[in-house]
ZADO-474485 format. One record per residue (C-alpha): z, y, x; residue number from 1. Coordinates in steps of 0.2 Angstrom, whole numbers, padded with zeros to 4 digits. Layout:
! ZADO-474485
atom z: Z, y: Y, x: X, n: NUM
...
//
This chain:
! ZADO-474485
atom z: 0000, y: 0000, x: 0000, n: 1
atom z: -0005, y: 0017, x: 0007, n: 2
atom z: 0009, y: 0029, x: 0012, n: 3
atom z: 0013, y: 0049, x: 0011, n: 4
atom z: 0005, y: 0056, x: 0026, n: 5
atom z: 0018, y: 0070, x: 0036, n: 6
atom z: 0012, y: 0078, x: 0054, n: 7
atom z: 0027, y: 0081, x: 0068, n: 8
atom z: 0016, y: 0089, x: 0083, n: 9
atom z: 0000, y: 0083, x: 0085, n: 10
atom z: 0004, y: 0066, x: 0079, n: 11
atom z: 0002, y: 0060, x: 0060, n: 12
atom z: 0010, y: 0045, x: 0051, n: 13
atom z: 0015, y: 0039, x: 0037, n: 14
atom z: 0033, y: 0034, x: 0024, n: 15
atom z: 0027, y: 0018, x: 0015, n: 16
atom z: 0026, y: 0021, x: -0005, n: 17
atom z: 0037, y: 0004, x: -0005, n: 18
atom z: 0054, y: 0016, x: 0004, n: 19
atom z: 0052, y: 0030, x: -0010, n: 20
atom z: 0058, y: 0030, x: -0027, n: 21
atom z: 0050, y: 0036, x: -0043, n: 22
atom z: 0053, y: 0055, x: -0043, n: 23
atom z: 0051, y: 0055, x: -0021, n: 24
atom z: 0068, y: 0059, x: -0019, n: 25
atom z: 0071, y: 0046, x: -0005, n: 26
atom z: 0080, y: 0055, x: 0011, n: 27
atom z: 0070, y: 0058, x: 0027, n: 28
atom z: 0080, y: 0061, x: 0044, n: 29
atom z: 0073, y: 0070, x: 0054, n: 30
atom z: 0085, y: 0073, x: 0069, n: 31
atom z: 0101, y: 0073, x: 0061, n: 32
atom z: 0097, y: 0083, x: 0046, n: 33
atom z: 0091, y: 0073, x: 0030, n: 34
atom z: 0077, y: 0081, x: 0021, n: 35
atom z: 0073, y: 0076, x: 0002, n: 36
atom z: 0053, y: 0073, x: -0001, n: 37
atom z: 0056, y: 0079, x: -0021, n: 38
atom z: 0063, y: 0095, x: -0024, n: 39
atom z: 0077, y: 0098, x: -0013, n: 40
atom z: 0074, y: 0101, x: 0006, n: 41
atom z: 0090, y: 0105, x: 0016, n: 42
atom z: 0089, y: 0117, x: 0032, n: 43
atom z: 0083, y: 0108, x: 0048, n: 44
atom z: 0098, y: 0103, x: 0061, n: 45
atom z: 0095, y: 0099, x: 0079, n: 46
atom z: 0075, y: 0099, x: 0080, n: 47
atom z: 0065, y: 0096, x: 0095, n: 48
atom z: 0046, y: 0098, x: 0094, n: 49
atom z: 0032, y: 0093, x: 0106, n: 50
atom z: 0016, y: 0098, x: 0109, n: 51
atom z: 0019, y: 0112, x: 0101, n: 52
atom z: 0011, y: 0129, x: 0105, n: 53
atom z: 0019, y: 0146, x: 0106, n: 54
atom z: 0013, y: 0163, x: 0110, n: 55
atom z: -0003, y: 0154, x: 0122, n: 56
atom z: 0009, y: 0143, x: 0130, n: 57
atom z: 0010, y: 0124, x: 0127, n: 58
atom z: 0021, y: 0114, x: 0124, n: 59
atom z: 0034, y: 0133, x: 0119, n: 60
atom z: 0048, y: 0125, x: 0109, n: 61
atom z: 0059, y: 0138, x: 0101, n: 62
atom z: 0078, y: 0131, x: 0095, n: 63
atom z: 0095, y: 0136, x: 0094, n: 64
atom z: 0106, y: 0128, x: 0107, n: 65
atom z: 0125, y: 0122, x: 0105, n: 66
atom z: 0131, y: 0137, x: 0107, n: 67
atom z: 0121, y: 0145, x: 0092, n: 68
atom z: 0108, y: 0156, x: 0103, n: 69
atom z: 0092, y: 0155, x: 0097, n: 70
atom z: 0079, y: 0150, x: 0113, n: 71
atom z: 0066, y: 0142, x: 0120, n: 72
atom z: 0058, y: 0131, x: 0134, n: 73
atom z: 0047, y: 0144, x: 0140, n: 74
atom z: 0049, y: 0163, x: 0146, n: 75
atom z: 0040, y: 0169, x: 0129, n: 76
atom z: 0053, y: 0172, x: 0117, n: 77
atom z: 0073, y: 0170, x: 0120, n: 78
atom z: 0090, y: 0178, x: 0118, n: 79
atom z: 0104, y: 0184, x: 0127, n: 80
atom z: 0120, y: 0183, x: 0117, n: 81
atom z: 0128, y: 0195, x: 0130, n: 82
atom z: 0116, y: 0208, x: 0127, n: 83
atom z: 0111, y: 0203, x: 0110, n: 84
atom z: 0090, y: 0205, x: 0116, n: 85
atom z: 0078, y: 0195, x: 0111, n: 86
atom z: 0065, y: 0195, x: 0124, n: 87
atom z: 0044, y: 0193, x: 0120, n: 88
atom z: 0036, y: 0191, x: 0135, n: 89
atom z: 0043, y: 0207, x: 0145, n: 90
atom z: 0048, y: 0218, x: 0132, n: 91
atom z: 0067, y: 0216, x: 0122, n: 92
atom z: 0073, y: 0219, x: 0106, n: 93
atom z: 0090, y: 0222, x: 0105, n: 94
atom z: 0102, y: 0227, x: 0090, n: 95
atom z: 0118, y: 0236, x: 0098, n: 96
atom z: 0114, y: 0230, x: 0112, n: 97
atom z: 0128, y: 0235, x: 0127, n: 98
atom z: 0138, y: 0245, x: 0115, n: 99
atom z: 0121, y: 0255, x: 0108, n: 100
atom z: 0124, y: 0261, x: 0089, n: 101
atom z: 0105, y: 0263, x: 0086, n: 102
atom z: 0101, y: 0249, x: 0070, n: 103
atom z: 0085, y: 0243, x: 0083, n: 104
atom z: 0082, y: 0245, x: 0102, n: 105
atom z: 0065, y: 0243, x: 0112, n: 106
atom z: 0071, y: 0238, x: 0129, n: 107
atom z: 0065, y: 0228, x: 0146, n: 108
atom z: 0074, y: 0214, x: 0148, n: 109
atom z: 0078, y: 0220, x: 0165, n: 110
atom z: 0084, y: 0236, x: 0162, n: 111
atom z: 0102, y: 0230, x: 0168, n: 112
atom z: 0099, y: 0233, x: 0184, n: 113
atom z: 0096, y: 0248, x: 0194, n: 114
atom z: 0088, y: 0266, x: 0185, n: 115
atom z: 0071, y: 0260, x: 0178, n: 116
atom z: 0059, y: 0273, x: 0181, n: 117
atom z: 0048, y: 0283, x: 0167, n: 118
atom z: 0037, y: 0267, x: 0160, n: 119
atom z: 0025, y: 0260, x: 0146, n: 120
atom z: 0037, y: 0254, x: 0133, n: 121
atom z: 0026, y: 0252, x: 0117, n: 122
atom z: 0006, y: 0250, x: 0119, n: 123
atom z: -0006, y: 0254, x: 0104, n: 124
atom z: -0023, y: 0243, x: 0108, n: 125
atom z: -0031, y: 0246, x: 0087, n: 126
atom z: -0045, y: 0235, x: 0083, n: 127
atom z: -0062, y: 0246, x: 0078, n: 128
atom z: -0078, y: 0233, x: 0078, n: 129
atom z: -0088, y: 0235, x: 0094, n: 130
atom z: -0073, y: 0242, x: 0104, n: 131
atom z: -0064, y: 0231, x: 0116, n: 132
atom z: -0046, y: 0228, x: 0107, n: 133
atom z: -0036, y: 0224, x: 0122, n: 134
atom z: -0040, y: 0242, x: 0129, n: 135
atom z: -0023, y: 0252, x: 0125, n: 136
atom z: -0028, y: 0270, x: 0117, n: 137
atom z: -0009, y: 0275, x: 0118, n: 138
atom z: 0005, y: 0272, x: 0122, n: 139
atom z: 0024, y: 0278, x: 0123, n: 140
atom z: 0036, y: 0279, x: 0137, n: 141
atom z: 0053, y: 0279, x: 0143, n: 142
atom z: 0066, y: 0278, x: 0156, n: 143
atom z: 0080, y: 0289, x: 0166, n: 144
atom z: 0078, y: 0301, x: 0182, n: 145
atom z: 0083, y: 0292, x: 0196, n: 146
atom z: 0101, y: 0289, x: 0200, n: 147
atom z: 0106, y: 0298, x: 0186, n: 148
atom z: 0108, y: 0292, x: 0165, n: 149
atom z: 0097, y: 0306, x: 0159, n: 150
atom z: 0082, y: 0298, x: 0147, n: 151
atom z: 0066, y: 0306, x: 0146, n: 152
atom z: 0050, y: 0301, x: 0130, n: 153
atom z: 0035, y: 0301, x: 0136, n: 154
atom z: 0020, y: 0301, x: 0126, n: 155
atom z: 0002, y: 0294, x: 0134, n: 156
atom z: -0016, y: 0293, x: 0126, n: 157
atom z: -0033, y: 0287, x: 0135, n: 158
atom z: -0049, y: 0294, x: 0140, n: 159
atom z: -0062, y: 0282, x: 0146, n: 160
atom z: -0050, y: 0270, x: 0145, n: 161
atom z: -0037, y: 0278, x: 0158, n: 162
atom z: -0020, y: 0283, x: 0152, n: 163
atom z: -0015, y: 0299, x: 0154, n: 164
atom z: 0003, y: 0308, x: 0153, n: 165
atom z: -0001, y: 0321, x: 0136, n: 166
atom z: 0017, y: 0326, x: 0134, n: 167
atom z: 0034, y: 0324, x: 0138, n: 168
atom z: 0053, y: 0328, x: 0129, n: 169
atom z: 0062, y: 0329, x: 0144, n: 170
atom z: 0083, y: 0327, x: 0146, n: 171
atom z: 0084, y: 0346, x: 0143, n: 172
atom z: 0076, y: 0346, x: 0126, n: 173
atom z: 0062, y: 0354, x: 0135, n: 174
atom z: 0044, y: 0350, x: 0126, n: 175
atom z: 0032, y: 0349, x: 0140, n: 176
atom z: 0012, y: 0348, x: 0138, n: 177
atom z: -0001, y: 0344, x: 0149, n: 178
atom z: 0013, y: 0341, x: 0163, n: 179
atom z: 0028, y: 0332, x: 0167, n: 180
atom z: 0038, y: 0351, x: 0174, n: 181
atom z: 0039, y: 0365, x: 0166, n: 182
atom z: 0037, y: 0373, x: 0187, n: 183
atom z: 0017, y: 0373, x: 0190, n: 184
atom z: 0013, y: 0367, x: 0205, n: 185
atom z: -0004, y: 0360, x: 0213, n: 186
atom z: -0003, y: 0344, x: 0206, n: 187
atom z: -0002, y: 0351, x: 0188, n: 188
atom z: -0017, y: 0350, x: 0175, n: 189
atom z: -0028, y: 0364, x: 0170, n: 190
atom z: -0015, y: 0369, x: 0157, n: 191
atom z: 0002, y: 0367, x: 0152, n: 192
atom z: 0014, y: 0371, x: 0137, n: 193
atom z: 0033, y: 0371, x: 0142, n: 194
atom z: 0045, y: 0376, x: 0126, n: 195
atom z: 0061, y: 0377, x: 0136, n: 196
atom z: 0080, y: 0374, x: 0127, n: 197
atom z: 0085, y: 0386, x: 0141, n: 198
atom z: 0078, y: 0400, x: 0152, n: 199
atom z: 0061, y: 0406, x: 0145, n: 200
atom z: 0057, y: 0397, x: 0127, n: 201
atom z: 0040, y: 0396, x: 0130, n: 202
atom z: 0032, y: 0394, x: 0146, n: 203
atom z: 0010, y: 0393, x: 0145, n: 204
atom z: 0003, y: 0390, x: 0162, n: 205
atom z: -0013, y: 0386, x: 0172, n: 206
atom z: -0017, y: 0381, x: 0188, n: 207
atom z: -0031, y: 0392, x: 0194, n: 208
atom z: -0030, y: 0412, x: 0195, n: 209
atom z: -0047, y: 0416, x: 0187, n: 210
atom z: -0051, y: 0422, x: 0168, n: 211
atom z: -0040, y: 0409, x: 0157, n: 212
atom z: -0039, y: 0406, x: 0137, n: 213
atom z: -0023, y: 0403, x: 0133, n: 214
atom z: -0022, y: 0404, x: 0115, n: 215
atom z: -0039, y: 0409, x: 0103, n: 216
atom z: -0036, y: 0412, x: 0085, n: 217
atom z: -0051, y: 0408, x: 0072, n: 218
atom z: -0052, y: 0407, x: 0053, n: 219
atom z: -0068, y: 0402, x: 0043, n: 220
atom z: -0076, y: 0417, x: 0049, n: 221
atom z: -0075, y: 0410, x: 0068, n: 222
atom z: -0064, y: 0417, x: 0083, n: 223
atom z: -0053, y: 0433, x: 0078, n: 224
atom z: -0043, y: 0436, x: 0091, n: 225
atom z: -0035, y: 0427, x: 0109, n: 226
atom z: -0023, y: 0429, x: 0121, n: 227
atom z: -0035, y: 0430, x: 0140, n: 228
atom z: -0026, y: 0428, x: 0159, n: 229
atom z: -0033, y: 0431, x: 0176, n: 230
atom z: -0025, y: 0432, x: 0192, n: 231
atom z: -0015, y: 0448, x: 0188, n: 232
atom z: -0013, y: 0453, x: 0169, n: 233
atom z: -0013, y: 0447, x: 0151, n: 234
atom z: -0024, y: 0454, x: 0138, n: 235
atom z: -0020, y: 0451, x: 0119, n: 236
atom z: -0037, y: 0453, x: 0113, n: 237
atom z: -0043, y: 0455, x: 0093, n: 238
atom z: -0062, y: 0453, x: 0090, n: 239
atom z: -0071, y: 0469, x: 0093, n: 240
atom z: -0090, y: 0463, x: 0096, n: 241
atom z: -0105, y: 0475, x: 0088, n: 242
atom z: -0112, y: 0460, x: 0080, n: 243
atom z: -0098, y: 0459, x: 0069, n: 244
atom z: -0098, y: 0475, x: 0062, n: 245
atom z: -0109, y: 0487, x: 0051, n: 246
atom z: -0112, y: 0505, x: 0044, n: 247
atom z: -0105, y: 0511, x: 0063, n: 248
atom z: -0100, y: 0531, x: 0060, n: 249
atom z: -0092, y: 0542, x: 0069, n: 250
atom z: -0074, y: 0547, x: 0065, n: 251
atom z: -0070, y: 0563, x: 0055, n: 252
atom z: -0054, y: 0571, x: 0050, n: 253
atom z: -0043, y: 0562, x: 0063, n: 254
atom z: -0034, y: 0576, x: 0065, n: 255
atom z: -0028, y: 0580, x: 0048, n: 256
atom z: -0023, y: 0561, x: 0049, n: 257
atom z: -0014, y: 0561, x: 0065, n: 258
atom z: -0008, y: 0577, x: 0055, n: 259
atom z: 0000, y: 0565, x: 0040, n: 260
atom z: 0008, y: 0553, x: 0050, n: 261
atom z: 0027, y: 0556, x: 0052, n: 262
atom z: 0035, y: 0549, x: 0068, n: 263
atom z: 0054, y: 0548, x: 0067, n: 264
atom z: 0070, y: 0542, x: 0080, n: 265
atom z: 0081, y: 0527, x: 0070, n: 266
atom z: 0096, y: 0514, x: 0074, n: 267
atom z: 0093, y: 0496, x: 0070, n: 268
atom z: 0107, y: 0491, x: 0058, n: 269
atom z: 0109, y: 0473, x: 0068, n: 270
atom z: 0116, y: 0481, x: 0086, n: 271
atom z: 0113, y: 0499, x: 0084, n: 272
atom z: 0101, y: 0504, x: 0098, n: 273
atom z: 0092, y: 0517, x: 0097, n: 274
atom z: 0073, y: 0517, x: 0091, n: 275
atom z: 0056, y: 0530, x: 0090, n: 276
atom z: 0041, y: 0524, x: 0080, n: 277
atom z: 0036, y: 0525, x: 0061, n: 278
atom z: 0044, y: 0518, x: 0043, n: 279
atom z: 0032, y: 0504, x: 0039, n: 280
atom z: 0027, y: 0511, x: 0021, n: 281
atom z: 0024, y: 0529, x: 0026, n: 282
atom z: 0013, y: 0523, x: 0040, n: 283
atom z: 0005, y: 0512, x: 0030, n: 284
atom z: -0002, y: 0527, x: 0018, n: 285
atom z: -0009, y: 0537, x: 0030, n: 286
atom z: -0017, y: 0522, x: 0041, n: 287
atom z: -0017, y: 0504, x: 0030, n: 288
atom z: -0025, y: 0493, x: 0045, n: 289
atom z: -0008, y: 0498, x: 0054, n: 290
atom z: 0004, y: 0489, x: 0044, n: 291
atom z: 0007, y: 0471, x: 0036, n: 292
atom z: 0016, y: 0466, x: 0018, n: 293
atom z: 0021, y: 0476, x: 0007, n: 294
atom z: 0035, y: 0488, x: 0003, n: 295
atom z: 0052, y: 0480, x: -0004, n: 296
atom z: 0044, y: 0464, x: -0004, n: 297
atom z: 0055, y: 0448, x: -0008, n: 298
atom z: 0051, y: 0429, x: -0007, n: 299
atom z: 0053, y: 0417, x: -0024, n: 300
atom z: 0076, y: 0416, x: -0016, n: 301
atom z: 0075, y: 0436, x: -0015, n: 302
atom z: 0076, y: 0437, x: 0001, n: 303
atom z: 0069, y: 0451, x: 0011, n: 304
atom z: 0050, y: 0451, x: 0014, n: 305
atom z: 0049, y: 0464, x: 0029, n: 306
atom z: 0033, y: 0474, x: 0034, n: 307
atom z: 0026, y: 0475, x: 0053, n: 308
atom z: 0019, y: 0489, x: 0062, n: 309
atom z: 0003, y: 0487, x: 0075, n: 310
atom z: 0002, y: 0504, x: 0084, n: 311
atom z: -0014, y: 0498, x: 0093, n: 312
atom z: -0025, y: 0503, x: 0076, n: 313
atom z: -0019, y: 0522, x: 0079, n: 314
atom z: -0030, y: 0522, x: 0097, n: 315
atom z: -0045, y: 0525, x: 0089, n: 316
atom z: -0038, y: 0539, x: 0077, n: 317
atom z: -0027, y: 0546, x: 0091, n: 318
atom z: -0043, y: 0547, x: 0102, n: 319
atom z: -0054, y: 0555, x: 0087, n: 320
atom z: -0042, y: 0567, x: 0084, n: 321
atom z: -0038, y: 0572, x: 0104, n: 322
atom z: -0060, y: 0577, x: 0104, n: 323
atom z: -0057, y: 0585, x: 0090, n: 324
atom z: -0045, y: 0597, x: 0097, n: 325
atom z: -0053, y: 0597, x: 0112, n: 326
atom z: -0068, y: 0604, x: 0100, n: 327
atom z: -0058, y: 0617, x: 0092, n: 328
atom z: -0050, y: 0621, x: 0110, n: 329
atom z: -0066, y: 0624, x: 0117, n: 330
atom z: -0073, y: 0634, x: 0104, n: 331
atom z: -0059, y: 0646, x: 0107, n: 332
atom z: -0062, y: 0646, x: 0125, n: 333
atom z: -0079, y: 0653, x: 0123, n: 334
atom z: -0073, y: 0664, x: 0110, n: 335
atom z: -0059, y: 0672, x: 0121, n: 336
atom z: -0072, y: 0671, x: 0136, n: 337
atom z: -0083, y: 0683, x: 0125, n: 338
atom z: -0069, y: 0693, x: 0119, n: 339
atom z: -0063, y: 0698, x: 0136, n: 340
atom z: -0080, y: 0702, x: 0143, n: 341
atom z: -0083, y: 0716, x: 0128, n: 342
atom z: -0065, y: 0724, x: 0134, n: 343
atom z: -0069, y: 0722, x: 0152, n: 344
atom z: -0053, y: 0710, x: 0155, n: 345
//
């Protein structure tokens, strides 16, 4: 009579129909743990498995030893019940692992001796059709300076399949860019972005002393403004081209508008220095493109809304109105030149 067929490893045989009973709820022990064929299978004891395949390596047996570790025969998958971390292949999981609180840690098994340095602690290799999958596109990183407990996060993406360094949280808090110090040096990439919890908050750099683009501000409309370097100076630059402009007159009546304006002297309410400039709103009358908001404007909590002042917009009408007066102070040259030649002066 044929029997019910069951596979251990690579090897199949059979429980004669003549051992089972009606309803196949006849025992089968398998080490020392009996398993019910029917409905009812109990947990597996003390199980060894041949032939068995784990991870790519043959013959990998994953158990759980007498002292209630889980393990295995092979360097692929094990745990250490000092450190609580499971080990796959070179990287650990760990959960409180040497006092840690955090619910899950990403850790090399090896990190127990000596200051690791900075190094790949999780890979990102996606999978896109035509693309080589085990080519990592990013990757995070981790460690400690040397000799010292400080952790740094490290954050690395690829270009033509080379890893580089994108950016950095060191053990300051500082946020670092395009370099691993927020010092430039020779070394450094063409640009850097440093955000400092100390000392300057934000440090922009560049390691060449010719005309840099740091910053170029653009809308819909295309490029509106930047922020340009060179060996010497910075210029904050808004867009100015002839292209983008029309109906190009020349000013009138600057003086009666540098006439309006009212320039006062103030105190800040917050530390009561001293100030010279212009209220926002009355500015704002005389020339609009000066100011932004709006007078006693409030968000959707009530709080205050405050308007800014740019002077730069009053160049040109400071300008219009200084040749204007040079106009009218010329004309009165040639007037009194004329006057005193009639009385001989």
């Amino acid at each position: 009579m044929a029997g019910v067929p069951f596979v251990f490893g690579n090897a199949t045989t059979s429980i004669p129909l003549t051992n089972l009973d009606a309803n196949f709820n006849t025992g089968l022990t398998i080490g020392n743990t009996t398993v019910g064929l029917g409905n009812i299978v109990t947990t597996l004891g003390n199980v060894t498995l041949t032939n068995a395949n784990f991870g790519g390596v043959a013959n990998a047996v994953i158990y759980t030893n007498s002292g209630g570790n889980i393990t295995s025969n092979a360097s692929v998958f094990s745990v250490n019940s000092a450190t609580n971390v499971v080990s796959i292949g070179s990287i650990g999981l760990a959960a409180n692992a040497n006092g840690a609180t955090g619910k899950l840690i990403l850790r090399k098994p090896d990190e127990a001796t000596g200051n690791p340095a900075v190094t790949r602690m999780l890979d990102f290799a996606p999978y896109y059709p035509g693309y080589d999958e085990a080519i990592v596109k990013a990757s995070i990183l981790s460690g400690v300076d040397t000799g010292t407990q400080n952790g740094v996060l490290g954050f690395m993406t690829a270009l033509g399949g080379t890893l580089t360094e994108a950016m950095r949280i060191d053990s300051s808090g500082n946020l670092l860019v395009g370099t691993t110090s927020s010092s430039l040096g020779t070394g450094q990439s063409a640009y850097i972005l440093a955000i400092s919890a100390s000392g300057p908050n934000s440090v922009y750099g560049t390691n060449a002393t010719g005309n840099k683009t740091f910053a170029s501000f653009n809308n819909p409309n295309g490029q509106v403004g930047y922020i340009l370097t060179n060996g010497t100076s910075t210029t904050y630059a808004t867009s100015s081209d002839y292209r983008l402009k029309e109906n190009i007159a020349p000013m009138i009546g600057a003086l009666d508008v540098v006439q309006s304006l009212k320039p006062v002297t103030y105190n800040w309410k917050a530390d009561g220095s001293a100030g010279q400039g212009f209220i926002a709103h009355e500015l704002q009358a005389v020339v609009p493109d000066c100011v932004s908001g709006e007078k006693d404007a409030v968000d959707a909590d009530g709080n205050p809304e405050y308007q800014g002042i740019d002077t730069s917009f009053l160049v040109a009408t400071l300008t219009a109105a200084i040749q204007e007066l040079k106009s009218i102070v010329d004309t009165q040259a040639t007037q009194i030149s004329a006057l005193q030649a009639k009385v001989g002066v």
